[in-house]
C-alpha positions in Angstrom: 0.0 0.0 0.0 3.0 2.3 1.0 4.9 1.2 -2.1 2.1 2.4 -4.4 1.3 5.6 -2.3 4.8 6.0 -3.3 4.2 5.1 -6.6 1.4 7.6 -7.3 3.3 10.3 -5.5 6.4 9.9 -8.1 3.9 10.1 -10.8 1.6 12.7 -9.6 5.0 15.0 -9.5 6.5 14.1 -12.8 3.2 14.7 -14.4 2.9 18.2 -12.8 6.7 19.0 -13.7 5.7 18.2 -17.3 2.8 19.9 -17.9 4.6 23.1 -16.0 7.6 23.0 -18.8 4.8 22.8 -21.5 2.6 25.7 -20.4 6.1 27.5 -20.1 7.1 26.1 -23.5 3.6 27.0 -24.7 3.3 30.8 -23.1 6.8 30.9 -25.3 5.5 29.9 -28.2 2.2 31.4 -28.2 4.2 35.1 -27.7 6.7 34.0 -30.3 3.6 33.2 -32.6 1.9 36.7 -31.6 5.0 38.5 -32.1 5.6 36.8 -35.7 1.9 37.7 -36.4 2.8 41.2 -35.8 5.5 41.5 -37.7 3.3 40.2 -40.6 0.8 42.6 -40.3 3.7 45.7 -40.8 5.3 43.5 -43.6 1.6 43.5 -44.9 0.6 47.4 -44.5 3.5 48.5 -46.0 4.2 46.2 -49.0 0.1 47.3 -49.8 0.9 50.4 -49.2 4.0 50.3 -51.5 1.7 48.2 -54.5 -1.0 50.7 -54.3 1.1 54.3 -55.1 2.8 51.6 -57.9 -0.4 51.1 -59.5 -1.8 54.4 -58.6 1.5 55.9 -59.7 2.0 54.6 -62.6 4.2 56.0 -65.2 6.4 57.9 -62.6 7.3 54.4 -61.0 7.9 53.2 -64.4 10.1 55.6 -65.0 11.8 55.4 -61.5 12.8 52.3 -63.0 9.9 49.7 -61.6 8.6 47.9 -64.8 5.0 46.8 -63.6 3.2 48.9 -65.5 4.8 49.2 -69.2 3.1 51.2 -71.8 0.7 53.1 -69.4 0.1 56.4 -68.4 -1.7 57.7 -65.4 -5.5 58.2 -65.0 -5.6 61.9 -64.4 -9.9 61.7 -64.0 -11.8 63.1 -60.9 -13.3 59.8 -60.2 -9.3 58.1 -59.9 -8.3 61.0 -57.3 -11.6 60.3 -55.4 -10.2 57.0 -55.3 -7.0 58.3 -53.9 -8.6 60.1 -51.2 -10.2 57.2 -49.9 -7.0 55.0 -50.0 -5.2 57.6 -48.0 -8.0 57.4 -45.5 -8.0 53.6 -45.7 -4.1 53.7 -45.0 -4.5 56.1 -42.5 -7.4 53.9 -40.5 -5.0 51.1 -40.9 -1.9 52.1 -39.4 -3.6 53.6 -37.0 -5.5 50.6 -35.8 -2.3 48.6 -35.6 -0.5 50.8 -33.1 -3.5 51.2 -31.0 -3.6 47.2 -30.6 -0.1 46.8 -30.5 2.3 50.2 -30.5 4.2 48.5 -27.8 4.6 45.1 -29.1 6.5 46.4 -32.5 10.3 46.3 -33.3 11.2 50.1 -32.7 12.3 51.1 -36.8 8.4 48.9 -37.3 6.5 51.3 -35.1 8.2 54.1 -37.0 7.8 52.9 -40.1 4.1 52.3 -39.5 3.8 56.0 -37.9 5.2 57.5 -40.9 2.3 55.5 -43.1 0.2 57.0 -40.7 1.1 60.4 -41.4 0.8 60.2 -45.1 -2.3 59.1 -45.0 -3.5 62.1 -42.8 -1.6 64.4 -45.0 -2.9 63.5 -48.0 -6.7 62.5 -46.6 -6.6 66.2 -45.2 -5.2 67.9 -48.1 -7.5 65.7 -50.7 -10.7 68.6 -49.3 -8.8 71.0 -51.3 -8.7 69.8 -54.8 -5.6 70.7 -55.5 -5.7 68.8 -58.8 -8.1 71.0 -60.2 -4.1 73.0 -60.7 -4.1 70.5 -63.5 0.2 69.7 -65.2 0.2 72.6 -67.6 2.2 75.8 -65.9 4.9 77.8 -66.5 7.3 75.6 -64.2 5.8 72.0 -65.4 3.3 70.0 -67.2 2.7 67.5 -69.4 3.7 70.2 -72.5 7.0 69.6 -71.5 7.7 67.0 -69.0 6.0 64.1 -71.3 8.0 64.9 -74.0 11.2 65.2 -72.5 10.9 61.7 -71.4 11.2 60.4 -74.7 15.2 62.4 -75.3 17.1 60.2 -76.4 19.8 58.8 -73.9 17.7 60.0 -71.0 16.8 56.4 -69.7 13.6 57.1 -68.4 11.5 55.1 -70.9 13.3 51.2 -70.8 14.5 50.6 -74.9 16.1 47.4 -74.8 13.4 45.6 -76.8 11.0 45.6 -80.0 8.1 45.1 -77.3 9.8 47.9 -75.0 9.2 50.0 -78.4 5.7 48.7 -78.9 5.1 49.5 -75.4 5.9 53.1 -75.7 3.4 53.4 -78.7 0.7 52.3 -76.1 1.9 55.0 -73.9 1.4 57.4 -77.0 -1.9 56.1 -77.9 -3.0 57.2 -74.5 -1.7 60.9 -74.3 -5.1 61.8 -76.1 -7.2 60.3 -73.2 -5.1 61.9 -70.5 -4.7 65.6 -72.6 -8.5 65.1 -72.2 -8.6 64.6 -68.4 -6.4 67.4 -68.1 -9.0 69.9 -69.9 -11.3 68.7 -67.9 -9.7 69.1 -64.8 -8.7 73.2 -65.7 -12.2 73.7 -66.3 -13.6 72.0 -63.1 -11.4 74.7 -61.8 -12.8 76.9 -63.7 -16.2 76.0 -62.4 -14.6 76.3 -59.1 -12.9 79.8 -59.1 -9.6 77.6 -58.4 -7.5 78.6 -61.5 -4.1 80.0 -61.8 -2.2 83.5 -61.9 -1.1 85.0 -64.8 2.8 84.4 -64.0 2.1 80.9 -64.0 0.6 80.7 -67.8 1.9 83.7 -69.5 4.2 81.7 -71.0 2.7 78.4 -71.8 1.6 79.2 -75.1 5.0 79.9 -76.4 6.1 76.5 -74.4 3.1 74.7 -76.2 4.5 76.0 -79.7 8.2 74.7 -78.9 6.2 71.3 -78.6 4.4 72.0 -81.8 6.3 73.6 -84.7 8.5 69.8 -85.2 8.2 69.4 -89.2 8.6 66.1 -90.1 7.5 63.9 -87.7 11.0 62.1 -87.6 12.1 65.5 -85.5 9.2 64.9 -83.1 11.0 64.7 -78.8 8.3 61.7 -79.2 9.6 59.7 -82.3 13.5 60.1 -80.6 13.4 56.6 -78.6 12.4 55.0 -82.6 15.2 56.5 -84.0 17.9 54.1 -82.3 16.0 51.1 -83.7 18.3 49.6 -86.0 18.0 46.9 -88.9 14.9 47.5 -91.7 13.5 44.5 -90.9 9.4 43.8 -91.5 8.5 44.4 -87.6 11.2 47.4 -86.9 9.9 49.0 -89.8 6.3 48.3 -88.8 6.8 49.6 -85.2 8.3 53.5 -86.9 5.3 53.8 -89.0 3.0 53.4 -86.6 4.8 55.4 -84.0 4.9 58.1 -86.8 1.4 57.5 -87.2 0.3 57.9 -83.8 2.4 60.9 -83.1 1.1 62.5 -86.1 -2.4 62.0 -86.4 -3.6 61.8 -82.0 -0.4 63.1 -80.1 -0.3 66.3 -81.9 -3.8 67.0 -82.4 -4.5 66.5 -78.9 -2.1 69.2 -77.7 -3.0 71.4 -80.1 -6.7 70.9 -79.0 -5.0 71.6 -75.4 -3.0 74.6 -76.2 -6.4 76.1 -77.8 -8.8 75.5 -74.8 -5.9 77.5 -72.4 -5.8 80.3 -74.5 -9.0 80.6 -75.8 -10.9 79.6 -72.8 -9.0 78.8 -69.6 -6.7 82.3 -70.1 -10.1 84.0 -69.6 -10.6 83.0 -66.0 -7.0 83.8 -64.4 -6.8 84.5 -61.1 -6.5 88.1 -59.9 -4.5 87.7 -57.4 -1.2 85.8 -57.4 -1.4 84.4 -53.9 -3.8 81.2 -53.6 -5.5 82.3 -50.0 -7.1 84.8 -52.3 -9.2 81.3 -53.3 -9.5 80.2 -49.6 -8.5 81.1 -46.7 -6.7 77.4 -45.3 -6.0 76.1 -48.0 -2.1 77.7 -48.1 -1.6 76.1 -45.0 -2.6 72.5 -46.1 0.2 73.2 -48.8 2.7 74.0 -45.9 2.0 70.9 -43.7 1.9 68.7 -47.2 5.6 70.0 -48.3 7.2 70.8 -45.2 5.5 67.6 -43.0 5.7 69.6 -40.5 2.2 70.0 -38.3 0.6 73.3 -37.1 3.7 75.4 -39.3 2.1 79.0 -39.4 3.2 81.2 -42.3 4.1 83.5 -39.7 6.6 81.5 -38.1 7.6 80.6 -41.7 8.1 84.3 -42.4 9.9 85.7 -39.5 12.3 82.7 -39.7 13.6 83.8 -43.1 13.5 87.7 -42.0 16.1 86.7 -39.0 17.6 84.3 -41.4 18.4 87.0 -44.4 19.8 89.3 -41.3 22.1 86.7 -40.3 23.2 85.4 -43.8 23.9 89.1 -44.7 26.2 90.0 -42.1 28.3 87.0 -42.0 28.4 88.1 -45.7 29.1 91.3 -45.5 32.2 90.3 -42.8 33.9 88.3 -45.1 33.6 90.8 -48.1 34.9 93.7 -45.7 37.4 91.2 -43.4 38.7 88.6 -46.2 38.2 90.2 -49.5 39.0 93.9 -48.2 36.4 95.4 -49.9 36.1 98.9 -47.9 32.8 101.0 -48.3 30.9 98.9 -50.8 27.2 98.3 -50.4 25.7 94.5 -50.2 25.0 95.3 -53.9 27.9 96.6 -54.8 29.9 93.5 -54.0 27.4 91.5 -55.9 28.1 93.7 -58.8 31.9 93.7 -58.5 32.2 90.1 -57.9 30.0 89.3 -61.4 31.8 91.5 -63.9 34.7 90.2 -62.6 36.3 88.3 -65.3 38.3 86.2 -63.0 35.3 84.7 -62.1 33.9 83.8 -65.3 34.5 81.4 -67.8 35.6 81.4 -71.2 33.9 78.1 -72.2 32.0 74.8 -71.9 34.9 72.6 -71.9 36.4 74.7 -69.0 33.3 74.5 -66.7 33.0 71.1 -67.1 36.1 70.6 -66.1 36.6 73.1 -63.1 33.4 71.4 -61.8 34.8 67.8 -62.3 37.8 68.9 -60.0 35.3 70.5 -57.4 33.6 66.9 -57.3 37.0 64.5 -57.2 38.2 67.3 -54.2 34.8 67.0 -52.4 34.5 62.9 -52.7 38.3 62.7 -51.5 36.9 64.8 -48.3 34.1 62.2 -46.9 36.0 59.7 -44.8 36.0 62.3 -41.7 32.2 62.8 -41.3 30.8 59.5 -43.0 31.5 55.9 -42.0 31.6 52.8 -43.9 27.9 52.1 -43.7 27.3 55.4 -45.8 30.0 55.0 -48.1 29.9 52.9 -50.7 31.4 52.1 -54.3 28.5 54.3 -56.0 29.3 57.1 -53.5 32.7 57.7 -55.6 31.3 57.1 -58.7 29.8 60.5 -59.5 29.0 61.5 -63.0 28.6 64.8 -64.4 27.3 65.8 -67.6 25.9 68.8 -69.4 22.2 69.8 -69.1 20.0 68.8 -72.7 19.3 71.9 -74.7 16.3 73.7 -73.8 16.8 72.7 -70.0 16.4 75.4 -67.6 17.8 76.4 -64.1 21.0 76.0 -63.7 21.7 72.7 -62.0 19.7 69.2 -60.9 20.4 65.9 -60.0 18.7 62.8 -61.6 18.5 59.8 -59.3 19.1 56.7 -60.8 16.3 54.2 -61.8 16.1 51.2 -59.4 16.5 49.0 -62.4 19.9 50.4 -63.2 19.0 51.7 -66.9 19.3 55.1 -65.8 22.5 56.1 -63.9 22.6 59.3 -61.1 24.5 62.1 -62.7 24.6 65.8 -61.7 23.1 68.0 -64.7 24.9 71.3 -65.1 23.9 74.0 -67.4 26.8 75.1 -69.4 24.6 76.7 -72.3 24.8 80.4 -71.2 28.4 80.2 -70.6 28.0 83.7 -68.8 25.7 82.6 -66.0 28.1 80.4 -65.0 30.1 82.2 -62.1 33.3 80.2 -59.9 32.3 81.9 -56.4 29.0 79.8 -57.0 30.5 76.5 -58.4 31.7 74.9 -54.8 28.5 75.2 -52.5 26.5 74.2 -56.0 28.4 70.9 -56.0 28.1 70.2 -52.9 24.7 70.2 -52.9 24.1 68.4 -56.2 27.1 66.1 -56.1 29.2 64.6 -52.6 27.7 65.1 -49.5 24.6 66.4 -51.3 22.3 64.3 -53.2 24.1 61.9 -55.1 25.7 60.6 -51.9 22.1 60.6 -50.3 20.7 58.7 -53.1 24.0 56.5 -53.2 23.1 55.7 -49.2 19.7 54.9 -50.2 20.3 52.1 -51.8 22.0 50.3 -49.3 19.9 51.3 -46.3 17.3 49.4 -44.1 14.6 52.1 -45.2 12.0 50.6 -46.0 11.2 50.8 -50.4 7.7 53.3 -50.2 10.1 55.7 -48.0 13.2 55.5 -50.6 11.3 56.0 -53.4 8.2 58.4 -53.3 6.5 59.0 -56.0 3.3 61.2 -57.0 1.8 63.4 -60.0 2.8 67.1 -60.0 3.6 69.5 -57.3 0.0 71.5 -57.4 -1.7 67.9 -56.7 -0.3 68.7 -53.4 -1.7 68.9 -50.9 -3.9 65.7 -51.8 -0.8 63.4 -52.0 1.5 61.3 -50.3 4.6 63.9 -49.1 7.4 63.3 -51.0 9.6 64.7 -48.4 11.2 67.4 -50.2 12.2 69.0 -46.2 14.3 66.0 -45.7 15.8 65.7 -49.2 16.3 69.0 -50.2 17.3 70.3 -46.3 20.0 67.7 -46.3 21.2 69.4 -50.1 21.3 72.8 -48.0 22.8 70.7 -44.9 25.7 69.3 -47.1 26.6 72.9 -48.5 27.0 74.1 -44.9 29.7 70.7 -44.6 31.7 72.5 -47.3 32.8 74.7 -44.1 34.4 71.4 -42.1 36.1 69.9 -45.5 37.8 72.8 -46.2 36.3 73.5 -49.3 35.6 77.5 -48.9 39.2 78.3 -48.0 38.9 80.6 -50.9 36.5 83.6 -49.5 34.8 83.7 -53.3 33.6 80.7 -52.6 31.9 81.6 -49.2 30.7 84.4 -50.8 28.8 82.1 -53.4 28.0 79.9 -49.8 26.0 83.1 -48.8 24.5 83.6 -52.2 22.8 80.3 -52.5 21.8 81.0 -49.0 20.1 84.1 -49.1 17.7 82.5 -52.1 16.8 79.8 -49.7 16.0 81.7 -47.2 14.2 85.3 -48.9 12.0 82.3 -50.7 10.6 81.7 -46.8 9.2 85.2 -46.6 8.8 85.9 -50.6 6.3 82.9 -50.5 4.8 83.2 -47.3 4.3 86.9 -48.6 2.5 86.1 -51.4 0.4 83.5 -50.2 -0.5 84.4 -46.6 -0.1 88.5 -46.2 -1.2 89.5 -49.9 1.9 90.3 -51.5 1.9 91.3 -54.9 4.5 90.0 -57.6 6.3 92.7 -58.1 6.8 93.4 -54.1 7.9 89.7 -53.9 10.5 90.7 -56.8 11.7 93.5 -55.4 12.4 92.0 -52.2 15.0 89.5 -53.4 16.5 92.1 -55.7 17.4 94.2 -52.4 18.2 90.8 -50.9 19.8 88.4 -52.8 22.7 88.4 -55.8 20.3 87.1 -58.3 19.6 89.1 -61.6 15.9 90.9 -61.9 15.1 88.0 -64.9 16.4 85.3 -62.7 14.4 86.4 -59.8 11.3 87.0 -62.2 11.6 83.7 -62.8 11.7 82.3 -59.0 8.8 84.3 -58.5 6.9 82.9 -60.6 8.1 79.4 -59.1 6.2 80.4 -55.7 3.2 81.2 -57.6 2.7 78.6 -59.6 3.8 76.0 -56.8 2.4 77.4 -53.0 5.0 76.2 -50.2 6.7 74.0 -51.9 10.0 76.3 -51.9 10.0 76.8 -48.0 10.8 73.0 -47.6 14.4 73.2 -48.5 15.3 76.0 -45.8 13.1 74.7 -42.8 14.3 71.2 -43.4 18.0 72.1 -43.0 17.1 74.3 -40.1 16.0 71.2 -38.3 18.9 69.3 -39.2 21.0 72.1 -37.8 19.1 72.6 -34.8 19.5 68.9 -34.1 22.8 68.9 -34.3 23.5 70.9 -31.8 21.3 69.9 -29.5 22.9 66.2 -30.2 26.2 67.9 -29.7 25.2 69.3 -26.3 23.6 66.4 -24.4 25.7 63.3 -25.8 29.0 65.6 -24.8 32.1 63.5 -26.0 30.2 60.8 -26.9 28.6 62.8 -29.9 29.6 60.6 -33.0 29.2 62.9 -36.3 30.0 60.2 -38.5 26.6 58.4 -37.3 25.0 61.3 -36.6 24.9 61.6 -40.2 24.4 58.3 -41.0 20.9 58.4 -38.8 19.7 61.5 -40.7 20.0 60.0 -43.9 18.3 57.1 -42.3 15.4 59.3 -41.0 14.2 60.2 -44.1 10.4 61.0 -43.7 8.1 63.4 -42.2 10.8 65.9 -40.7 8.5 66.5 -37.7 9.5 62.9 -36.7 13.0 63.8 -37.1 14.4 64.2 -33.8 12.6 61.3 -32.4 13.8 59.0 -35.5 17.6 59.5 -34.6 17.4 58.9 -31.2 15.8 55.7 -31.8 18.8 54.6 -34.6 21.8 55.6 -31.8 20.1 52.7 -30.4 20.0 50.2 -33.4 22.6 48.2 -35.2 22.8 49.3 -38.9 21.3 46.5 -41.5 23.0 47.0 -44.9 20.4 46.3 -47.7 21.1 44.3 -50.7 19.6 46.9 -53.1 19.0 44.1 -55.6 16.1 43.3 -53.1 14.1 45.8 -55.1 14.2 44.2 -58.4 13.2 40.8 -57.2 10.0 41.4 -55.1 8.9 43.4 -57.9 9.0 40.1 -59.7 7.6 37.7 -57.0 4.0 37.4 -57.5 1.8 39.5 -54.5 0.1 37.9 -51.7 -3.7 38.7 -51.1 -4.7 39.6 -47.7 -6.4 36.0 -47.6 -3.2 34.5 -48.8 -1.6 36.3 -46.1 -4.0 35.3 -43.5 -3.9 31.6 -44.5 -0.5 31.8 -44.4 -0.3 32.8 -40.8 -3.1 31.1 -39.5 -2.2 28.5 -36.6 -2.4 25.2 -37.6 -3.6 22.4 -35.0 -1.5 21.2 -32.3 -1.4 17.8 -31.1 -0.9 16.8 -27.6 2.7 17.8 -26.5 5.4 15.1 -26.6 6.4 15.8 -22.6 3.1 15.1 -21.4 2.9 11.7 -23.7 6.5 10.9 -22.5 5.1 11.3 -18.6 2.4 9.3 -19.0 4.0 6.4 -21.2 6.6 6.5 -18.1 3.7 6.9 -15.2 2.0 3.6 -17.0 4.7 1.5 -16.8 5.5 2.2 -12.8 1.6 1.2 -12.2 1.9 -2.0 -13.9 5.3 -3.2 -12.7 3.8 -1.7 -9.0 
C-alpha cells in the first residue's frame, strides 16, 4: 500500500513537472507566434501600401525604373483622385489601428515605419478637401507640354528601350496621351467652375512653351519619335513599329495638344486669377500646402516668415564680414559687391569645356573629403562614382540631380547647365556641387540604396507639385534640407578656403532663405509679384530675370519652396542639441548616417535619430528591389492563410510522462 502511495506520488509530480515546462514552452510559443503575427501585419501594411502608389503611380514608378506597368500612363480623372482620397483614409485607418492594438509590441524602426504611413495618410486624406488637382500639369514651371516629351530624349533612360516590345510598349503610352490631354481639360475647367484657377505668372508663358512642342516638321524630329530613331535593322517588324509610331504621333499626339493649347488660350486664359497668392481662393487652404511640403504639423506662415527675416539678417552679415574682413572690400554696399564680384572676369569662364572641367575637379576634391564625417555604412562604391554631364538643350535652371532608376538603366549624374556660358560664375560653383554632387544628393541617393529604409520611403513618387496637398509627401524638407545641410559641410572639408567661394555659400543661402518670406508673402499676407520681386532684388545676388523667374516658381507652386530652408534648419538645430547632451560621446559620422536614415516626415526627425543611436545598422542588398517586384503579391487571404495556426497535437512531454507513469503502475 506504502509502495504504491509512493508510486502515485512519483507520478503525480512528474506529471505536474511536465505539464509546467509545457505551459512555459507553450506561453513561449504562443508570444513567439503573436510576435511573428505582428510582424506580418507591418510587412503587410507596408508592402500594400507600397503596391497601391505603384499602381496608382504609374508611369512615374515606371520611369523610376519599376517595370510593372509598361506602356501606361496615369489616369488623371476626378473619379481616380476620389479614389486616392479614400485609400489615403483607408491607410491612414489602418496604421492607426495597428498601433493602437499593438504600439508597444513592435520592433522600434516597425513602429516608426508604420507611424510614418500613418502620417501620409492624414496628410494627403486632409489635403485631398482641397482639390488641389483642379491646378491641373500645364504651368509655366511644369506639365505635361514639357515634362511628357522630355521623357522620350534620347539617352535620357527614363522610358526602358532594350526591346522591339519595349518600343511597342511606348506606342501604347502614346496612344494614351489623347485620353489623359482630355482629363487634363477637364480638370482646368472643373477649376474653372470652381474659381480655383491659376495667376497670370504661372501661364503667360505656356503658349509659347506649347509651340516649342508643336512647330517639329517632319515627324521624324518629333522629342516623341527620338526613342524610334535608335531602332536599328529594316527588318518587316522594326519598320512596322516606326510607322505606326509616326502614325500615332502624327495623327492623336499632336492634335491633342493642339486641342490643349487652344482651350488655355481661348478659354482657360479668360478665367486667371486676380491675385497671385492662392488664399485669395480660400482662406486654409495655403496652410494644407505648408504641412503637405514641409511635413511639419501646425507650421504657421508667420513663423515661416519671421524665420527667413532673422535668417536674411544673419546670412547678410556674416556676408558682409567676409567681403569687408577677407576680400578687403572697404565702403561697398551689399550690392555693390554682388556687382563687383560678377563682372569680374576672373570669375567667369571662357567656355563649356572649362566649366566642365573646373566642376569635375570640385567633385573629385569633395568625394576625397568624406571619410571624416561619414562611415563605412554610408560609403559605398556608388558614392565615388559620381558623373557629371551637361544639361539637354532647352533645359532650364542651372543645375539638378537625376536619381538613378532602381532598375539600373538610368544612372545618377549631376546635370549642369553650361549653355549660357556667362551665368556660369566660380564663387558659385563649390557650394553648388556640394549640394548636387558629394555630400549632397548623389551621396544621399547612393546611401539609399544600401539602407534598411524601407522601399515606399526610398522611393516616393506622385503626379505634380500642385496635386499637393492631396498626396502622399514626397519629403522634399528631408531631401532638399540635407542638399542645403551638405553645402553648410563645405565649411568642415575645407572646401571655402577661398572667400569667393563663401561668398557664393552666402548667395545660395540668401535665395533659400528670402524664398521663406517671398512665399509666405505672397500666399499668406497678400503680397503682390512685383513686391515679392523686389524683395529678393534688395536681398539676394540674383539678376531681376532670374528672380522673375523664381517668383513665378512660388506662384505657380504654394509652399513647396520653403521646404528646403526649414528642413536644413532642423537638421541644424538637431545637431547641436545632439552635440550638447551626448558631450564627448557625440559621434558625427553616425549622426549623419541616422539622418539620412530618417528620411520622412521631418517633424518625426528628432525622435527617428534617437531611436537609430540605439540600433545596429542593417545594410540592404539593393538588388532586393528588383526581385519582389517580380515575386507574385500575396492577397490579404493569402496572407491570412499563411499565418493562420495550424492544430497542435498533444505535447510530446506530457505523452512521455504518461508512457513513463504507466509502466511504474503496472510493474507496481
Amino acid at each position: 500500500m506504502n509502495r504504491n502511495k509512493k508510486t502515485c506520488f512519483v507520478i503525480w509530480c512528474l506529471i505536474f513537472q511536465a505539464v509546467k515546462s509545457t505551459s512555459s514552452k507553450e506561453v513561449n510559443s504562443l508570444e513567439e507566434e503573436k510576435s511573428r503575427q505582428r510582424e506580418e501585419e507591418v510587412a503587410s501594411l507596408l508592402s500594400d501600401y507600397f503596391y497601391w502608389k505603384v499602381d496608382t503611380y504609374r508611369f512615374e514608378y515606371y520611369v523610376a525604373g519599376f517595370n510593372v506597368h509598361p506602356g501606361q500612363l496615369d489616369d488623371y480623372s476626378i473619379e481616380r483622385f476620389q479614389k486616392i482620397e479614400a485609400k489615403c483614409e483607408h491607410f491612414r485607418d489602418r496604421a492607426d489601428e495597428l498601433l493602437r492594438q499593438a504600439e508597444n509590441e513592435l520592433e522600434v524602426r516597425e513602429r516608426r515605419f508604420v507611424k510614418v504611413v500613418k502620417r501620409e495618410g492624414e496628410l494627403c486624406a486632409n489635403g485631398s478637401k482641397f482639390k488641389g488637382y483642379y491646378f491641373a500639369p500645364v504651368n509655366v514651371m511644369n506639365g505635361v507640354h514639357t515634362d511628357l516629351a522630355n521623357n522620350f530624349k534620347k539617352d535620357s533612360g527614363y522610358l526602358k528601350t532594350d526591346t522591339l516590345k519595349d518600343h511597342k510598349d511606348i506606342i501604347k503610352l502614346l496612344q494614351q496621351v489623347p485620353r489623359q490631354l482630355e482629363q487634363i481639360q477637364i480638370l482646368l475647367q472643373k477649376g474653372i467652375e470652381s474659381g480655383m484657377t491659376y495667376h497670370e505668372a504661372s501661364m503667360s508663358r505656356v503658349p509659347k512653351q506649347f509651340e516649342n512642342l508643336l512647330n517639329y516638321g517632319k515627324v521624324e524630329n518629333s522629342k516623341f519619335f527620338e526613342p524610334f530613331k535608335a531602332l536599328v535593322g529594316d527588318s518587316d517588324e522594326v519598320v512596322e513599329i516606326q510607322e505606326e509610331a509616326m502614325r500615332v504621333i502624327h495623327h492623336e499626339v499632336m492634335p491633342a495638344f493642339q486641342k490643349l493649347k487652344d482651350f488655355i488660350v481661348d478659354e482657360y486664359s479668360k478665367h486667371l486669377r486676380k491675385y497671385p497668392g492662392i488664399s485669395s481662393i480660400n482662406d486654409d487652404i495655403y496652410q494644407s500646402y505648408l504641412e503637405s511640403h514641409t511635413t511639419i504639423k501646425g507650421i504657421t506662415p508667420e513663423e515661416i516668415h519671421n524665420t527667413g527675416l532673422d535668417e536674411i539678417a544673419r546670412l547678410k552679415t556674416d556676408m558682409m564680414k567676409v567681403i569687408k574682413d577677407e576680400l578687403k572690400m572697404e565702403n561697398v554696399t551689399f550690392k555693390e559687391a554682388f556687382a563687383m564680384l560678377k563682372s569680374d572676369e576672373q570669375q567667369g569662364f571662357k567656355n563649356e569645356e572649362e566649366i566642365m572641367e573646373y566642376y569635375t575637379k570640385i567633385i573629385s576634391d569633395a568625394t576625397s573629403k568624406l571619410q571624416p564625417l561619414f562611415d563605412d555604412n554610408v560609403l559605398n562604391s556608388d558614392t565615388y562614382n559620381v558623373s557629371i554631364k551637361p544639361m539637354p538643350p532647352g533645359s532650364g535652371g542651372l543645375a539638378y540631380y537625376n536619381e538613378p532608376s532602381v532598375d539600373g538603366r538610368r544612372k545618377g549624374a549631376f546635370f549642369l547647365n553650361t549653355q549660357n556660358v556667362k551665368a556660369n560664375k566660380k564663387f558659385e560653383a563649390n557650394s553648388l556641387t556640394l549640394h548636387e554632387s558629394n555630400p549632397g544628393h548623389h551621396l544621399q541617393f547612393s546611401f539609399n540604396k544600401h539602407s534598411p529604409i524601407p522601399i515606399f520611403l526610398r522611393s516616393p513618387c506622385y503626379d505634380w507639385p500642385n496635386s499637393a496637398p492631396g498626396v502622399p509627401p514626397s519629403y522634399t524638407s528631408h531631401v532638399e534640407g540635407w542638399g542645403l545641410y551638405a553645402e553648410y559641410l563645405g565649411f568642415e572639408m575645407g572646401m571655402f578656403e577661398d572667400p569667393h567661394q563663401k561668398i557664393g555659400f552666402y548667395s545660395w543661402n540668401l535665395l533659400r532663405a528670402g524664398r521663406l518670406v517671398v512665399d509666405t508673402g505672397i500666399h499668406a499676407f497678400g503680397w503682390s509679384r512685383n513686391r515679392a520681386i523686389q524683395y529678393l532684388l534688395d536681398n539676394t545676388g540674383l539678376s531681376k530675370s532670374n528672380i522673375e523667374g523664381q517668383v513665378d516658381r512660388y506662384i505657380t507652386w504654394p509652399g513647396q519652396a520653403v521646404s528646403y530652408k526649414l528642413g536644413e534648419i532642423r537638421i541644424q538645430e538637431l545637431r547641436k542639441k545632439r552635440e550638447k547632451e551626448l558631450g564627448d560621446k557625440f559621434d558625427i559620422k553616425a549622426f549623419h548616417r541616422h539622418i539620412l536614415t530618417c528620411i520622412g516626415p521631418i517633424e518625426m526627425l528628432e525622435e527617428c535619430v534617437k531611436e537609430e543611436e540605439k540600433l545596429p545598422f542593417i545594410k540592404r542588398d539593393p538588388n532586393e528591389d528588383k526581385i519582389r517586384l517580380r515575386q507574385p503579391r500575396l492577397g490579404s487571404l493569402d496572407r491570412q492563410m499563411g499565418s493562420a495556426a495550424s492544430i497542435k497535437s498533444v505535447p510530446y512531454s506530457i505523452s512521455l510522462v504518461l508512457t513513463i507513469a504507466i509502466s511504474i503502475l503496472v510493474t507496481a
